[in-house]
Structures are given as C-alpha cells and as structure tokens.
N, C-alpha and C positions, 0 to 999 in steps of 0.2 A: 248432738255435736258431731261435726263430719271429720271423716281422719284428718282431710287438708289442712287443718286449722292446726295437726298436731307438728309441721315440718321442721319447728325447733330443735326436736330429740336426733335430726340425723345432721346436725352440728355437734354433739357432743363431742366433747377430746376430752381422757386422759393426758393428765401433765407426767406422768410415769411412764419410763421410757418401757420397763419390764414389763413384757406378757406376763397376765396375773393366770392364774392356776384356777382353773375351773373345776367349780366340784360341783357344777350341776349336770346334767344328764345328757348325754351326746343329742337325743330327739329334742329335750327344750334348746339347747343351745344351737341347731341346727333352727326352729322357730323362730329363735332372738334374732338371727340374723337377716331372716329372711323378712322380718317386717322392721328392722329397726336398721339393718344394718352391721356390716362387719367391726366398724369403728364404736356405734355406737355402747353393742354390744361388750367391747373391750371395756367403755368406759365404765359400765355397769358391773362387769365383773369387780373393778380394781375398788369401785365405790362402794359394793359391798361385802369386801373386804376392811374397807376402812372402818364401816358403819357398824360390823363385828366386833371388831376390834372396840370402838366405842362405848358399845353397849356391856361387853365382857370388862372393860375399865370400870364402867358405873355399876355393876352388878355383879360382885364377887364370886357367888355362887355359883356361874355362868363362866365367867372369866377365868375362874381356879382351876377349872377342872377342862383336858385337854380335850377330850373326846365332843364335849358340849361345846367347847369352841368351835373347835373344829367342823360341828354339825349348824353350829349357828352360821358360819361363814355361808355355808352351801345355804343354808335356809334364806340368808339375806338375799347373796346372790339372785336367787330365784326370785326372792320378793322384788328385786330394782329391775331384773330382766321383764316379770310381767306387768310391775307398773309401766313402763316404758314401752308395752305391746297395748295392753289399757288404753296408755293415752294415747296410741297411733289408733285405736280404731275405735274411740272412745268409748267401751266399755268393759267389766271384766268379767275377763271369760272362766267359766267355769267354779269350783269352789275354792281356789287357791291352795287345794293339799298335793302338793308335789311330795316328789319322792323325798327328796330333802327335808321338809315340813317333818313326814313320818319320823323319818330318821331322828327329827332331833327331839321327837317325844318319845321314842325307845329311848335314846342319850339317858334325857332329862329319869328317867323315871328310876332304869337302872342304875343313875351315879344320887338317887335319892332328890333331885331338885322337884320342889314341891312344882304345883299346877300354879299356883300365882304367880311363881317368880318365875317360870317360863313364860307367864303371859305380860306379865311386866314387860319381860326383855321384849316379846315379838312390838309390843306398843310403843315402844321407845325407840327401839328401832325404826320402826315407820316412820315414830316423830322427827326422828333424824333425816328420814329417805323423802318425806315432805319438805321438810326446809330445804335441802339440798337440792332437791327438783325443783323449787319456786327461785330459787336461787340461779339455776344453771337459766330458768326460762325467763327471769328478768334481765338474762346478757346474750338471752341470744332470739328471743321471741319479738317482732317487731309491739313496741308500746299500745300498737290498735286491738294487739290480739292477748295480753299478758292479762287483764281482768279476768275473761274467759276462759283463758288456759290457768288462772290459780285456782277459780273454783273449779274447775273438773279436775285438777292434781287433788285439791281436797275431799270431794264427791266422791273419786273413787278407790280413792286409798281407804278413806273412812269405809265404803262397799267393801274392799280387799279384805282390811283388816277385820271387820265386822265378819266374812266369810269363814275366813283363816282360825279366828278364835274360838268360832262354832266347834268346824269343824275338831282341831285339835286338842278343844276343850274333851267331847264326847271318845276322839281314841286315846287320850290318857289314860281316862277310866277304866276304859278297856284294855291298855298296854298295862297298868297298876294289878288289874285281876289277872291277868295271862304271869307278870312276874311275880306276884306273891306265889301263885300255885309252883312256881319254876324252882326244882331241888338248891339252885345256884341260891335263890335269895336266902333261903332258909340258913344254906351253909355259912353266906359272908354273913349273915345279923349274928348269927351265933360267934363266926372269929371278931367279929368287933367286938363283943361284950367279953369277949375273953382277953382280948388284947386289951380294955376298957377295966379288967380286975375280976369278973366274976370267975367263977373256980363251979364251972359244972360238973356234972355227973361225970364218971371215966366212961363207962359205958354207953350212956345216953348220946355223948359226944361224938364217939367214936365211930358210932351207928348212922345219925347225922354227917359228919365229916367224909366219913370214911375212911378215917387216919387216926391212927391212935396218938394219944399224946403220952398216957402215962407210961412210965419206966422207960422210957425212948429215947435217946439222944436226936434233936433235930439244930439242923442247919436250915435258915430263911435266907430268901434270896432277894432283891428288888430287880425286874428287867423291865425296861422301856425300850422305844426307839427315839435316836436322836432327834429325828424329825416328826410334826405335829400331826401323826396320822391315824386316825382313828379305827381302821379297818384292818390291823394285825394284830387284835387280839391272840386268835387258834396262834399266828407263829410266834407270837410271843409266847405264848404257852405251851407249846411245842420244845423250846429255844429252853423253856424253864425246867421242863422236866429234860430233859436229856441233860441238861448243864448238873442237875441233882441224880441225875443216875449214876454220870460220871463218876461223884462222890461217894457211889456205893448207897446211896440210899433205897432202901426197900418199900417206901409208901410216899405218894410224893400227896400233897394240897396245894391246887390252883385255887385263888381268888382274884379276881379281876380287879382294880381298883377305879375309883370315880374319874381320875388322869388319864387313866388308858392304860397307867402300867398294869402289871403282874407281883404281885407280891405272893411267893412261892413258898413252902416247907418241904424240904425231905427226913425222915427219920431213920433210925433202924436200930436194933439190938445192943451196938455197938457204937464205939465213934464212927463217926464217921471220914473220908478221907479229908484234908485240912492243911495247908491251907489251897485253893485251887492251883490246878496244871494248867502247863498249855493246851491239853486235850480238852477242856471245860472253857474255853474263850470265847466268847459269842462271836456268830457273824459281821462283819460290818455293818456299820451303823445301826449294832445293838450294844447295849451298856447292862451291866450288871453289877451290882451293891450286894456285899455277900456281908451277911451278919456273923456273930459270934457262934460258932456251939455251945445249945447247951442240952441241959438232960430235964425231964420233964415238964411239967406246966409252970415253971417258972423259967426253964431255958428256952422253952417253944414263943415267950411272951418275949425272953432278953433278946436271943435271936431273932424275931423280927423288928423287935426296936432299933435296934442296930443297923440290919440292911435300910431301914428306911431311914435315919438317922445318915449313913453314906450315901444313900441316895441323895438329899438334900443336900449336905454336905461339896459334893462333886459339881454338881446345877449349882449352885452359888458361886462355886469359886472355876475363874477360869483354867487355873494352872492345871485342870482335873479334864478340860475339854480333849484331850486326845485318851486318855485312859478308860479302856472298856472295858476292863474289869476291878472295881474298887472294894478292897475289904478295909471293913469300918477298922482295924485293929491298926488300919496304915491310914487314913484319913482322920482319926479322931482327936488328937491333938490338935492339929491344924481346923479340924471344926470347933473347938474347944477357943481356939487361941484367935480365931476370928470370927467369933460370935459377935463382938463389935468392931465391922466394918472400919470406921470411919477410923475409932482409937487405934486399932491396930497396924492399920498404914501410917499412923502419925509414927506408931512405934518404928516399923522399918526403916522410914526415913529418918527417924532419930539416929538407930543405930547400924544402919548402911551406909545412910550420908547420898554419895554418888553411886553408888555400886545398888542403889535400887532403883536405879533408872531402867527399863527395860529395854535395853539393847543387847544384841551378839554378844560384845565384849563384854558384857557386865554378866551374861550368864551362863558364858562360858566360867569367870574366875568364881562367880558363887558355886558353884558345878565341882570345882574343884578344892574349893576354901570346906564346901559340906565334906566330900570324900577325907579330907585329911582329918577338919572335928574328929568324924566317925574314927579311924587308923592313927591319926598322928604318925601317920609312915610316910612319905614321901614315894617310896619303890612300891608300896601295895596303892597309894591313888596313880599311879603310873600304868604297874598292872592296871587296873580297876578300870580307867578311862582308856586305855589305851595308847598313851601318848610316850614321849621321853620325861625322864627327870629332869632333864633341863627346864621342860615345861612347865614342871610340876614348881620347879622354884621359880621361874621367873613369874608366873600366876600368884603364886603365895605373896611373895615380893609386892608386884602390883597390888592385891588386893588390902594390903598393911599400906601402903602411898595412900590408898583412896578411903582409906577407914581415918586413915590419920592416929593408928596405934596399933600397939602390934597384935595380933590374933588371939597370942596367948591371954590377954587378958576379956573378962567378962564373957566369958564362951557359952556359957546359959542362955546371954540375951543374944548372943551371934548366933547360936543354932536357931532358937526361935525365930529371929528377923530372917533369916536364910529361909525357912520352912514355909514363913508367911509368904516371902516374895516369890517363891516359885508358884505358891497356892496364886498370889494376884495377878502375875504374870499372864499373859494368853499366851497358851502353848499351840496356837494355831498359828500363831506367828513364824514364817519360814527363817529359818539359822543357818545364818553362814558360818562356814568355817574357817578358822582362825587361831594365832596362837592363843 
C-alpha cells in the first residue's frame, strides 16, 4: 500500500479550539509532524486525550488512580500519533514501545494495577482509536479509496497492538521483579496492612520502616498537587517532610500513593506542634490534609485516617477549592453532613430558602449571619469582618427578610445549612465587594 493512497489524515481538524498538552516526547512529536502534519498532529494529540479519558471511564482501576491516567494519556497519544505515521507510510515502524508505553508500566506496576487490566485498557483503547479513524476516513477519504484504507487502519493497528503487547507484556515482568526487590515496596505493603488492622512486631517494624511507631506521638499528613501530574512525586515528598519538620517532628515516613499523592507521618517523644502555622503552608498549587495526632499504633492508624479522610473530603466539595491547607478537625463535620450529596442541598435550600443562591450578596450576608451564630455580638462580627456596625445590622436585617424568620430561632439547622453552603459554593468564583 503506497503512502499516497494515505492523503485523508492531513485533513484531520480538531473541533477544540485549545492546544491540547502534549506529553509525548519533543523527538516523536517533532516525527508527527513532519509526516503528518502540524494540524494533524494537533488532532491526534486532542484525540488521545479523549480516548484516555474513555478508557479510564470504563476501567476503574486505570481511571482512579492519577498518575496511571496520567501515563495512559501520553501512552495514547503516542498510539494515534504512530497510527497516523503507520498509515502515511503504510507500515509500522518499529516495536511500538515508546517512552510513554514504558512509563505507563512503571505506573501500572507501582500503583499495583495488575498485567491484564493494563492490557485491557491498551486494547480498548485501540478499539476506540480504530473506530475513530475509520470514522474520520469515511468523511474525508474519497468513497474509491475508504475499502482500502479500512483494511489497512485494521491490519495495522491489529500489527501495533499485537507489537505493543508483546513487548510491554515481557517489561512488566521485569518492572514487577526490579520493584518487589525495591526497599519502597516492602515499606508501603507493610503500612497497608497496618493501616488494614494488623498490629506487627515494634521492632521488626521499625527496622523495615525506618520509623518507629511505638510510644510515639505521630501526626499524618495527605499532600497532592492541584494539577494531574505525575512527575512530582521527590517534591512532593520533599514539601511533606519539611511541612512535618516544621512540626517538630523527629522521624518522618514517605509513602507514595497509587494517585500520585504522598501520604506522610512525622513522630517524636513528644506532642508534637498542632495545629499548623503559617511557616508549614505549602507552595502554591500544593494542598495538604493534616490529620489528628495521636500516640502509638493506634494514633499512627487514627492519624492517617484522618488526613485521608480530608483529603477526600476537600476534592469533593468545592467550597474547599481555594484552601491549601485542611485539617480534618475543621472539615469533618461538613464531611459528616454531606456524605449525602443530593439530601443535603435539598436540606440548605429548605433552610436558606433564597440566601442559598450562590451569588456576592447572598455570601457576603451568610459570611456574616455565620460570624454573629459563632459571637452573638454584633461589635465582635464588625471587629472580626472588618466592616461598620451599621453593616453588621443592616446584613442581619437582610438576612431575617430572605429566611422569612428571624435567626434566633432553629440555629442548629442554620449553622448546619450555612456550613453546607459554603462547603457547595465554588470558592473559585471572583467576589465583588458590597454592602
């Protein structure tokens, strides 16, 4: 099959106005271009993103865990950039294991995702990157050439993928023996089963970890980054210990998690310090979930329940999107009170009424309807917000019009509905200022 016959692919258009984010390798995508096209190339990126995105839907395992998505995206990538070089020269070149590929069988192997279910995803994938290309080549290939060009879109994907499977069947095995020998696995299978209830040896522990647990006061920590990126683990882990030395901590434990976060312990002799300063604040667009302290192997297990516990907690609800440092002792009622989603906003709007509309004026007056619950002072939410007392009544005022009773009464379920709406609120939203 001669390349000519392939001139369909350098019509491709993305209908996405955004340059998609390339995370395959500056020489392959310097390739893509140069046999497919600048445009095309674009289309390919955006569509193997889509096609990630797909396959992480259908296959949880894949999909849950960020660092695996993350590596699946680049891997697709690669797969629609070389299908698309494939069928310009109608054959495929090489064995299909780009850097990508590799990558996402370190991922796979490190966040536990077995060898089937990665090979699942890369065949599903395809299947998807087949249809899609017979699809693009039945609107834009002329009718004399589309017989031809479906069987070589299927001849050589089925070559691709037949390559690809080979090949990253045979280095799993081998990424699976490189990380069983690696100190790091040994470390997290043992905090999982400890975090899971077993109660090991103190010593034996200790020696594996490198952290002691018993007689120890420890604080856990949860840190991510906002954005889906796989390749800061060290500074997250960097970010985690400094953030625990902060606190005086004298032993700290890294363990990586399947997500990409960092779920951290510091311990030491003593409390430790509590609750975090501003000297302990992470970098921007870093987030940290600070658990309870507690004192031995049962406060080492409360305390990272906890950070993870706010961690979750924070990712669920918007109103938590601008706060980069959350300790579970201030988000857990609100995790608590909107465990069910759906009932719990029927509740606000029961007991807000109009005042749980998300606009300025409605959250400036809950803003200050919470200050006064808390004080019942009037001159301390003044202090406190910063404004006049004029303010402070004429908001109170307002906020008793649009409840349709007056504040003093049912204040349990007004503190609650106040806590939820802030929690469902998007705090990314910009706020004008206003009485």
């Amino acid at each position: 099959m001669s390349a000519t016959a392939a001139h369909w692919t350098e019509l491709l258009r993305s209908d996405n106005p955004r340059r998609a984010m390339a995370l395959v390798s500056a020489r392959e995508l310097r390739e893509a271009v140069l046999e497919v096209g600048d445009v095309a190339t674009r289309w390919a990126l955006h569509v193997g993103d889509e096609l990630a995105a797909q396959v992480g839907g259908e296959i949880p395992q894949i999909g849950e865990v960020s660092a695996a998505s993350t590596t699946v995206r680049g891997a697709m990538q690669s797969s629609v950039l070389g299908m698309l070089i494939a069928i310009r020269v109608g054959e495929v070149r090489g064995d299909s294991m780009t850097e990508e590929a590799r990558d996402s069988v370190r991922v796979s192997v490190e966040s536990g995702i077995p060898l089937g279910t990665m090979l699942n995803g890369i065949r599903r994938g395809h299947a998807l990157l087949v249809e899609r290309l017979m699809q693009e080549c039945r609107a834009l290939a002329s009718p004399s050439e589309q017989s031809s060009q479906f069987s070589l879109i299927s001849q050589l994907c089925f070559d691709y993928v037949g390559r690809l499977a080979d090949g990253l069947t045979i280095l799993y095995q081998d990424e699976q023996q490189r990380w069983l020998k690696d100190p790091r696995a040994e470390r997290s299978a043992l905090v999982a089963r400890i975090l899971d209830g077993e109660n090991p040896d103190g010593t034996q522990a200790a020696s594996i970890l490198r952290y002691e647990i018993r007689y120890r006061h420890h604080l856990s920590i949860c840190v991510w980054h906002d954005t889906d990126r796989a390749s800061l683990d060290q500074e997250l882990e960097s970010i985690a210990v400094q953030f625990l030395r902060v606190h005086q901590a004298s032993q700290t434990l890294i363990t990586r998690q399947p997500d990409s976060s960092v779920l951290a312990w510091g311990n030491s002799p003593t409390p430790l310090t509590y609750p975090p300063t501003e000297q302990s604040q992470p970098p921007q667009g870093v987030r940290v979930a600070v658990g309870t302290p507690g004192r031995g192997l049962t406060g080492f297990r409360r305390t990272a329940y906890d950070a993870m516990e706010a961690r979750a907690i924070v990712k669920r609800l918007p109103g938590y999107a601008n706060t980069p440092t959350a300790m579970y002792t201030d988000v857990s009622l609100t995790g608590l009170l909107s465990k069910d989603a759906q009932r719990a906003r029927r509740f606000v709007d029961s007991e807000l009424g109009t005042l749980a509309v998300n606009e300025d004026h409605n959250r400036r007056l809950l803003e200050t309807l919470a200050a006064y619950l808390d004080s019942h002072s009037p001159k301390t939410v003044a202090r406190q917000l910063f404004i006049a007392r004029n303010t402070v009544a004429y908001r109170l005022r307002k906020a008793e019009e649009l409840l349709g009773r007056p504040i003093t009464t049912r204040q349990p379920e007004l503190r609650a509905a106040i806590l939820l709406a802030r929690a469902f609120h998007d705090s990314t939203e910009p706020h004008a200022p206003g009485p």
